[in-house]
N, C-alpha and C positions, 0 to 999 in steps of 0.2 A: 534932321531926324535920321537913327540910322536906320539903317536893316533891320537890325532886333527889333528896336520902340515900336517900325513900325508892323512888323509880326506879331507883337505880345500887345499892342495895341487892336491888329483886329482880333486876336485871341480873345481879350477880351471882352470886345465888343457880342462875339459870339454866344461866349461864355455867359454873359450879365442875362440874354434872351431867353436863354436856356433856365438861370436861376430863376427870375422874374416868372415862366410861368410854372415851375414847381412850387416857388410860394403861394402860388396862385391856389396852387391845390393841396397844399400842406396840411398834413390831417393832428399837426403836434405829436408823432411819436418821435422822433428823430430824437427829442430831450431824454426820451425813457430810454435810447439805447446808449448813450452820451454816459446817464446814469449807470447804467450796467456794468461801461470801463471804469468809470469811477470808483464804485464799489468798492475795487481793489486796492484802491487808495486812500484811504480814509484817512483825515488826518494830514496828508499830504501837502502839503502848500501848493497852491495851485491857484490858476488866471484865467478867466472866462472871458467872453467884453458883453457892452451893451449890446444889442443888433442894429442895424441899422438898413433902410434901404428896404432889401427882401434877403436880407441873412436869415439864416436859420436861428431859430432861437434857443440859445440854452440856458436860458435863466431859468427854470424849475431846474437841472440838473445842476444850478450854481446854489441854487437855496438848498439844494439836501447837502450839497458838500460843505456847503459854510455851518450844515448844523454837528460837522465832524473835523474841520480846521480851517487855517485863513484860507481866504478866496479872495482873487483882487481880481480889477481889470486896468486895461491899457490906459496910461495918459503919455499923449504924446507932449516931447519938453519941445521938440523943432525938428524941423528940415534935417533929414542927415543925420539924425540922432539915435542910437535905440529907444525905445519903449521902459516905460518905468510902468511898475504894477501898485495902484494904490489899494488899500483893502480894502473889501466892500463887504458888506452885509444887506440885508433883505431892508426895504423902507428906511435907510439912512440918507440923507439929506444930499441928494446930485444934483450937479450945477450943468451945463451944456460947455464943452471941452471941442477943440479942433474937429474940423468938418462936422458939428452939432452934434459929438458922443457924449451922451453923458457919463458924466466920472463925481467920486466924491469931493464935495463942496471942501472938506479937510481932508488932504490927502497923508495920508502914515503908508510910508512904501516899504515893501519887501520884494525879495527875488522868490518867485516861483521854483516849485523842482518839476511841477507839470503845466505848460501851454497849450491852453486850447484857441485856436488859430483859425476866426472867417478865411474867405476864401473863396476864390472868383469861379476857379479851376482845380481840377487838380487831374492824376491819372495813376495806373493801377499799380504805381510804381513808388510812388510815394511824394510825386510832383507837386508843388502846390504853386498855382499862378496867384499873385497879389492881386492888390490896385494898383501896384507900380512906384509905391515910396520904399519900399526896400526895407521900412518899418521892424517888423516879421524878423527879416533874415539877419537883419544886423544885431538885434536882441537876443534872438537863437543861438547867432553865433558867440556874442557875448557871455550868456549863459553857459552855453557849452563846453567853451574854453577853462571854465571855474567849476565846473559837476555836472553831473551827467543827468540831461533835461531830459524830459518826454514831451515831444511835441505831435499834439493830437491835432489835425485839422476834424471842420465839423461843417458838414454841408449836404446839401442834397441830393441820391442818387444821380439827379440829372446831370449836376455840374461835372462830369467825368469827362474828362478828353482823351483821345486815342493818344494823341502826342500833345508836349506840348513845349512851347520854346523856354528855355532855359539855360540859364547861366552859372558860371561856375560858382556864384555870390547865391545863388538859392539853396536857402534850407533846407533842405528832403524833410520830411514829417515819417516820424515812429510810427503814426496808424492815425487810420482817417474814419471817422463814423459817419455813417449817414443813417436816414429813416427807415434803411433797408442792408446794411448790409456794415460788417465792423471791416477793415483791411487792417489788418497788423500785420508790417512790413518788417518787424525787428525777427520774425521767425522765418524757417525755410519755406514752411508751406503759406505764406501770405495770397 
């Protein structure tokens, strides 16, 4: 293991403590301010995922956007690979996908123009710490390289770190929402 793994390893070990007891006390607005940025995009093609764990949930803010254009989420094809976005809608038929996500049982993919991005960590800069498959940033960067994405992270005040270890391979994120507070990094005063 190197230096970094094992930094971003206890990162995250920290990190996970911290989310686990926000969820704990999760009161569900976090989706209605999710909603808010949305708003502005209506219509937009955009990528939510299931939750899993103690993520934050943004499925009411994935069902009002799917009632104004596609919405998909993550299916991972492998190890190493970027992320492909199947299209989801509300009560359509999901099967259990890579580390038990569920994704649709028939998948019809498209590329997003907006990601909304779990997240272990993040910090006031526009950081965001994974799981550690790199998943995320090789999509991001995919994306990016082909039009100009918006990638939201979406988590809970608590998950914020002062610092956090990073590599030249991470994706900075446009703006992070949480239950309490929007950060939009793309403006001066973020």
């Amino acid at each position: 293991m190197t230096d970094m793994t094992q930094i971003k390893a206890a990162a995250r070990k920290a990190a996970f403590a911290r989310r686990d007891a926000a969820h704990a006390k999760n009161t569900g607005t976090g989706a209605g301010m999710l909603s808010s940025v949305l708003a502005g995009y209506r219509g937009v093609p955009t990528a939510g995922y299931m939750p899993i764990r103690s993520e934050i949930d943004p499925m009411p803010a994935m069902i009002e956007a799917a009632a104004h254009g596609p919405v998909g989420v993550p299916v991972i094809i492998g190890a190493g690979q970027p992320l492909r976005f199947a299209r989801w809608e509300p009560d359509m038929e999901m099967v259990s996908g890579e580390f038990g996500v569920q994704i649709p049982a028939h998948a019809e993919y498209f590329e997003p123009e907006i990601v909304i991005a779990p997240l272990v960590a993040f910090d006031a800069q526009g950081g965001r710490l994974g799981y550690g498959g790199g998943f995320y940033d090789r999509t991001l960067e995919g994306l990016r390289a082909k039009r100009a994405t918006l990638a939201i992270g979406f988590a809970y005040a608590a998950q914020i770190a002062d610092t956090l270890p990073l590599e030249p391979t991470d994706q900075p994120l446009d703006a992070i929402v949480t239950e309490q507070k929007i950060y939009d990094f793309r403006s001066s005063d973020a």
